[in-house]
Structures are given as C-alpha cells and as structure tokens.
N, C-alpha and C positions, 0 to 999 in steps of 0.2 A: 724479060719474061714476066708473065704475072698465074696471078694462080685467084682464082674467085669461086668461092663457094658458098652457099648458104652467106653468112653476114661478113664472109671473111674477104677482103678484093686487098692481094698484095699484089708488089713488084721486086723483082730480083732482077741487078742487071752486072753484067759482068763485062771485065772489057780486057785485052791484052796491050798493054801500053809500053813505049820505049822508055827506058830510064837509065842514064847513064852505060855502059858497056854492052850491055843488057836487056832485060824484058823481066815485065811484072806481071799479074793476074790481080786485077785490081777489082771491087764489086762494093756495089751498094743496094739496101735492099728496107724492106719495110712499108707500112699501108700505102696503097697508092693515095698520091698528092700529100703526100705529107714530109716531112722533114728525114730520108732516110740514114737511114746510117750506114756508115760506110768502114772499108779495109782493104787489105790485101792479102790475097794466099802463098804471095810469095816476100818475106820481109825482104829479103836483096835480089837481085836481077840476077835473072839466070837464061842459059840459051832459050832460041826462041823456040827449038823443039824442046825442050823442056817445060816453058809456060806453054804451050799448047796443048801440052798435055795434061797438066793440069788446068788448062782450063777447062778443057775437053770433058776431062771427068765430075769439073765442078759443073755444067753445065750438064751430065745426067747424069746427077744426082739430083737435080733439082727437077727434070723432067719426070723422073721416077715418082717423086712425090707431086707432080700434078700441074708443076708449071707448064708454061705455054709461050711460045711466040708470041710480043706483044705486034698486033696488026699496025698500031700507029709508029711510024718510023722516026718520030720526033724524039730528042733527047733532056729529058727535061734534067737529067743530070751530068755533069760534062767530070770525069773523072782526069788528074793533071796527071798522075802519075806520083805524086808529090806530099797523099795521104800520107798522116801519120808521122812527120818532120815534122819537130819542135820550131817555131817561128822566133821566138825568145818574146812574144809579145803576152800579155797578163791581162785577164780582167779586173775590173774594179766588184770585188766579192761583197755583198751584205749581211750584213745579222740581222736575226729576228725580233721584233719588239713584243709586249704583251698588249692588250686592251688599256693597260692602265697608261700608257704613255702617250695616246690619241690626243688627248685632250690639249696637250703640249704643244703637239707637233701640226696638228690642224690649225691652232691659233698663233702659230709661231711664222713671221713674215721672211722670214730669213730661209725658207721651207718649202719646196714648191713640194704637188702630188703629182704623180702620174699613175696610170694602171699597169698592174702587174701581168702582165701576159703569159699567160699558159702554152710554153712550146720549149726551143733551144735557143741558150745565148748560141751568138754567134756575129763575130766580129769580120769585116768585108775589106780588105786592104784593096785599091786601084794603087800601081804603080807602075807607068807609061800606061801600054795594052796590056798589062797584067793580073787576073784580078784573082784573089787568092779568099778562101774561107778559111776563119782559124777559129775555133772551139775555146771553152771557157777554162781549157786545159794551156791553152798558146798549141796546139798540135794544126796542122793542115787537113780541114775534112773540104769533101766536097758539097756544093751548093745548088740550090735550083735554079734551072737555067732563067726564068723571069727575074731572079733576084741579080744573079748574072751581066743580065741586060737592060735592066735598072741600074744598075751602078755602073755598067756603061757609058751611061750615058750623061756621066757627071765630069763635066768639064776640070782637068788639070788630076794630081794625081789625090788621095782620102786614105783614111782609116776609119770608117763607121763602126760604131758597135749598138746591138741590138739585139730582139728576141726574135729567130725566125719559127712561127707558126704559118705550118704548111708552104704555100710557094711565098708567103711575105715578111718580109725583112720590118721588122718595128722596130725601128734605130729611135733611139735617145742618148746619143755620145758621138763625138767627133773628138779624136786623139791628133788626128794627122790630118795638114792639109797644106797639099804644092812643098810638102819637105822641112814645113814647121809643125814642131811639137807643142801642141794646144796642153799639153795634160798638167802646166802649173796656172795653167790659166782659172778663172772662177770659170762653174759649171754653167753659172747665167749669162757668159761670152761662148762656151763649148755648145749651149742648147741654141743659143741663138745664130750660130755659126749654121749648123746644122739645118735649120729652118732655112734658109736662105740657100743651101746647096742641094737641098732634097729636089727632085723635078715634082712638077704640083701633079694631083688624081693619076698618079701610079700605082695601079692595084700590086705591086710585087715589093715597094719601097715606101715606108709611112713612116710618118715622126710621129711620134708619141706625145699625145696630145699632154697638155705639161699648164697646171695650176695655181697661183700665187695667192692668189687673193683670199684669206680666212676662209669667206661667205663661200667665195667658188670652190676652193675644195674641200668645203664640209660639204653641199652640196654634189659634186662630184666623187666624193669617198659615198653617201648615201644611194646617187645611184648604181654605181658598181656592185656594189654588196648587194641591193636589191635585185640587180640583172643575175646575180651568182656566178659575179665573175673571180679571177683568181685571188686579187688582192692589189694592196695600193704601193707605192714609193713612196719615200721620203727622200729628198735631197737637200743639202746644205748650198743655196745658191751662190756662193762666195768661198767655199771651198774648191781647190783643184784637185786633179784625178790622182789617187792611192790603190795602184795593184795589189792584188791578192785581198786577205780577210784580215781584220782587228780583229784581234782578241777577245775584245769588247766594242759596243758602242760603233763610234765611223758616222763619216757625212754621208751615207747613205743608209738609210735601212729600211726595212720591208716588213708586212704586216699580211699576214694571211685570213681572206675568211673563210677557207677551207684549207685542212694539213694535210702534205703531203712529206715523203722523205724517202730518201732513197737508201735500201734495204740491200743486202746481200745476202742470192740466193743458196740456202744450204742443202735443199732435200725437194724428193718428188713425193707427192702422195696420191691418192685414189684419185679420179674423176677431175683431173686437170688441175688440180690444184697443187702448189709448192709452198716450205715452209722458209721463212723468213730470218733474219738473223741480222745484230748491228753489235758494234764493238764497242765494250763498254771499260777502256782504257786496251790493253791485251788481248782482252778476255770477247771469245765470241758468244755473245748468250741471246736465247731464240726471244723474237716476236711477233710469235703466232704465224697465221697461214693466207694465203690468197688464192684465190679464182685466177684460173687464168682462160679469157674470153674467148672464146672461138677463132676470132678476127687475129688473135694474137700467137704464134707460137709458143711454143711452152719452152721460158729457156732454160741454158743448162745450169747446171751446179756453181757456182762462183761466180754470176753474172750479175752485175747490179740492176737491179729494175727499181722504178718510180712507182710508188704503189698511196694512195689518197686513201687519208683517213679518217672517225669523226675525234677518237681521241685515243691514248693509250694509259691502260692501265697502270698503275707506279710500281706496284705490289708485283706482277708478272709478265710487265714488260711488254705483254700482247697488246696490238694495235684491236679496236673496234671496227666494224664496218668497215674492211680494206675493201678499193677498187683498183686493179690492177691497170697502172698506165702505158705502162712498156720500158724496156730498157736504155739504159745509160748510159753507152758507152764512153762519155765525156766525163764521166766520174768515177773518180778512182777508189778503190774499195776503201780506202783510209777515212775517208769523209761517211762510209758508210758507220756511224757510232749512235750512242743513244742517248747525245747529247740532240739532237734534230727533233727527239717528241714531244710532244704538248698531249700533259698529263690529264686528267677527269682533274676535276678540283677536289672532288669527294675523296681522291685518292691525296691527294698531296695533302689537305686537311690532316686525314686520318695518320699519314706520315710524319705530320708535323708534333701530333699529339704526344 
C-alpha cells in the first residue's frame, strides 16, 4: 500500500507468512525506495484465522489513514518470515575521531579511506539458495529485492557486509566465503576478496571505493567534504575483523563532516514537533526538540529516531539546528547516551575554565 501527499510518498506492506506450526503478520513499511523497516504483529505463530485477522485489521487501519493499493504488483521487499531472529552474527562497530587526528591518519600508509555512506548497515549472508539480511544488531530484517538479486548472483555461498542506501547495497567487508571464515585475515585480503566477487555496473551491489595512497585520500577526503557528503573511514589495512565496539580507539574509525546521533524519543509538542532525550549514565536528561517533516510520520514515545545536527550545547545539553532523519529501529535505546555529541568549542572552553 502507499500513501502520497503533498511531499510525503510512503509504503506500507503487509504479508501473512507460514512459520513453523503456525502463521505470522509480518510488515514493512517507510518512504518509498528507500531502505524500510520492517516487524511483525504477531511475535509467535498463531492460527491462520487469527493472523488474518489481524492482518485484516492492520490493513484498515492503514486504509483509514490514506493508504491505497499499490497498482505496481512487483515486490521490491520479499518478507522470510524469519524477521527479528538473532543470527549470532556481529558487526565490526567504530569510534569517532576529532579533526585533530586527520593529519595522522591521511599521512599514515598502513590506512586506507573510504566514504561514509548515509543510510543502514546491513550485512547479506548467501547460503546455498538462501539469502538472508541481518542488521548491525545480528537480528534478521528484510532486504530490497535488487539487493536480493544482486547477491544472487554471486557464485558459491558470502557474507557481505555494508551500508544499504535505498535499493543499493555499498559493501566494504567480506567475513564468509564458500564456508571459510575471512575475519582473521588483514582487511587488505577481505577488501580485495570482495572486489573480485562483486559483479562489475550493478546498480543494486557496489564496493566501496577504498584509498591507500597519502595524495589520494587527502585528495579524496577534500572532495567528499566539499560534495557534503557524510563522512570518511579509516581502516587499519593489516588488521583482521573485531565485532562489536572498543572502548576506545579500534582499526577502524570514522570521522564525520556533519553530526548526527541517535536520540530517544520522550514527548509530543505543538506543530509536529517531539522532544529529545539521551542517557547520560542512568539518568535520562532532555536534548532539546525536532521537527518532524511532513514525509515523515511523527513517531511515538520511546522510539529512537536519527536526528543531524550542527552541534550541541555542553551547558544544556540541546542539540543546534536538529534535522530529523527518521527512525532506528536497529538501535537499541542503550546507545541512545550523551556520550555521541560534539560539543560548540565555545562551550567546552568555557567548561574547561
């Protein structure tokens, strides 16, 4: 179903799938072509008159508010039934650096860049005919059918991992492949691996273009920043792959030219807009408020959403010029804290004094 108005063009799709003993109401929904997100209305299988009826009613409820029959019959999301099942599989997490550590890490050969892509990690297992999406949680979401049939079409069985924006998969990691485990290998055998099993001009599956050389990515870190894109990587080429986050530091980390962080929502206010909040040890303390755009439903109470900022205050904890990106469901409120913001400088000076 989709629903389009004025700047807003979503999709909502719903499906009643077999699972184990049983039946589910499984649904995915979010702007059309883009990366949605997905669940289920029913966590365990229940009769099939029972999912039908809640399907029944999740579907007008949805009509009520404006959706529609989509006229294209095509499936660009294939729901497994299988959402939301821990995989046991883990991404490799980054820390953030500041400006003063570029200098280091541009001139340092051991270093490759890549660009930071603005969308959802998202890791692509093929096993025989099986091809499964797993989120930066290890949980089972579903995938866009071009990304799909892009890794399709990769001979023998993979584990990619990458950022999907909209229907394309921007892999830069190879864990698994034909039943060996790449992940003590160097990153500069995993990237190369990868290069070599990607299919070439697949607009749905892209390697991540990937810079060694000083010149090229100072050069390549200057054009990104100038195009206002999200930000660069750093990789330790001779390092193997470490799930989850360090503490500190890590052979991989990341550098933003715009902040973003993901915030947890606690309140509604007037004229679309909701107030913000990030835990700061226990303790939930607010930071400030957002817009939320037309295109965007307004979500509810407790839901984490992605919200871009230019910086935040030390002093009150509110973000500046928030732009509300959308929700996260791949992020768990825990990470929702107020270690993620990059402060005014004026304020941490004046902190410091």
């Amino acid at each position: 179903m989709y629903f389009r108005e004025g700047n807003s063009d979503k999709e909502y799709r719903a499906a009643i799938e077999l699972k184990a003993d049983g039946f589910i109401v499984s649904f995915a929904y979010g702007r059309r072509g883009g990366t949605l997100n997905t669940g289920t209305k029913t966590p365990v299988p229940v009769p099939q008159a029972e999912a039908t009826k809640v399907f029944d009613k999740l579907i007008a409820s949805k009509v009520a508010k404006g959706y529609r029959p989509i006229a294209d019959t095509s499936t660009p999301y294939q729901l497994t039934g299988q959402e939301g099942i821990d995989t046991g599989v883990r991404c490799q997490l980054l820390n953030a650096i500041d400006e003063s550590e570029l200098p280091r890490l541009l001139a340092d050969k051991h270093h490759c860049l890549q660009e930071k892509h603005d969308g959802r990690r998202l890791m692509v297992r093929k096993q025989d005919h099986e091809i499964t999406g797993i989120n930066r949680r290890g949980l089972v979401v579903a995938i866009p059918e071009p990304i799909r049939t892009a890794v399709a079409l990769i001979p023998g069985d993979c584990l990619i991992d990458g950022e999907a924006v909209g229907e394309t998969l921007h892999a830069f990691d190879l864990l698994e492949m034909n039943g060996n485990d790449l992940r003590q290998r160097r990153y500069l055998d995993r990237d190369s691996g990868l290069l070599t099993l990607i299919p070439p001009n697949h607009p749905a599956l892209r390697w991540v273009n990937t810079a060694v050389d000083p010149a090229d990515k100072l050069e390549t870190f200057e054009e990104l920043r100038h195009e206002g894109r999200e930000g660069v990587v750093f990789k330790n080429l001779n390092a193997p792959f470490s799930a989850g986050r360090p503490n500190s530091g890590g052979s991989q980390l990341k550098f933003k030219f715009v902040e973003s962080a993901s915030f947890l929502v606690t309140g509604h206010n007037d004229k679309r807009s909701v107030t913000l909040g990030l835990y700061d040890g226990d303790r939930l303390v607010p930071a400030g408020n957002v817009t939320i755009p037309p295109n965007h439903a307004i979500p509810e109470v407790g839901t984490v959403v992605e919200t871009r900022y230019l910086y935040a205050h030390k002093q009150s904890g509110s973000i500046y010029q928030p732009v509300y990106l959308g929700p996260r469901t791949d992020i768990p409120t825990a990470e929702c804290c107020v270690d993620q913001l990059k402060y005014k400088s004026d304020d941490e000076t004046t902190a410091a004094a």
